[in-house]
C-alpha positions, -999 to +999 in steps of 0.1 A: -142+213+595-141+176+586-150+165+551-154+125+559-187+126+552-182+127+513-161+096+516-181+066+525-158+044+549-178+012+534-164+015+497-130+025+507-127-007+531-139-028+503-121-016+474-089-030+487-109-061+503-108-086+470-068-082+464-063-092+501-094-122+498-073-135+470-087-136+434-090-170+420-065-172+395-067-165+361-073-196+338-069-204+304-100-193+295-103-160+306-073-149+295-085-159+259-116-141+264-098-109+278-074-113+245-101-120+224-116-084+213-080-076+204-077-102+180-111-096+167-100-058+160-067-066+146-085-088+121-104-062+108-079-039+104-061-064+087-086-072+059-101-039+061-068-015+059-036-034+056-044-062+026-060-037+004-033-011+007-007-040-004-027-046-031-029-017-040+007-013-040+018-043-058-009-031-086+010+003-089+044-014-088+030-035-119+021-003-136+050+017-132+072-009-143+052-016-178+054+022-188+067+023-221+076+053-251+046+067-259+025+060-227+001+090-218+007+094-180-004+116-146+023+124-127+018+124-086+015+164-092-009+163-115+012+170-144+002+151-178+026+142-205+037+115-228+065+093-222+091+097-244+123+073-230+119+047-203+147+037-190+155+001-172+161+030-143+141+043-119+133+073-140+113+087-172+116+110-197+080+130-200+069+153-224+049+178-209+048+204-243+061+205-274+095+204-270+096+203-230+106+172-218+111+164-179+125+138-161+104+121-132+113+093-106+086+062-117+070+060-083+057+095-085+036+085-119-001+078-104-021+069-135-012+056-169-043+069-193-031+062-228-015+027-229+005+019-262+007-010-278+042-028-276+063-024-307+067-059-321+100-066-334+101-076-373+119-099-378+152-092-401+145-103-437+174-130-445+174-137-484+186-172-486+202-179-525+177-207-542+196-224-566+170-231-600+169-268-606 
């Protein structure tokens, strides 16, 4: 039993018909157009995804690296303490209780809630001798 009858002899002869015509070739133009969409959707995802998430990131970086004794932070786990030492390092010492103290890596600190003031340096008091005239 012959199944030719599903396949219609016209479209198979014409499918290959334009590659052997010859296609006019591709200009300028349309190979703009064809690249076109891509571009659009790469800019998208560029101002939609990619610039927020660096700013994003460069505002963390900013935080993490103003943490300071006595800042009241969240770590990435959730865990809340007080800062006790901070390092020129890459880590901190927290206090998470009285009288627990842990150290964490600075990138894994997600929030600062409680931001202290910086200590200002006094200056040191230098008596100078006055002679009486």
């Amino acid at each position: 039993m012959s199944f030719g009858f599903l396949i219609s002899d016209a479209l198979a002869q014409t499918a290959a018909a334009p590659a052997a015509a010859g296609a006019p070739p591709a200009t300028v133009d349309g190979v703009l157009m064809q690249f076109l969409p891509l571009f659009l959707i790469f800019g998208v995802f560029y101002f939609l995804l990619i610039r927020p998430q660096q700013k994003k990131y460069e505002q963390h970086k900013q935080m993490v690296e103003g943490i300071r004794r006595g800042d009241k932070v969240v770590t990435a786990g959730g865990i809340l303490g007080t800062v006790v030492r901070a390092d020129t390092g890459d880590e901190v010492l927290v206090e998470i209780a009285e009288n627990v103290k842990v150290r964490v890596v600075k990138s894994t600190i997600s929030t600062v809630n409680a931001k202290t003031e910086a200590v200002a340096e006094t200056p040191t008091d230098k008596t100078t001798d006055k002679k009486d005239a």
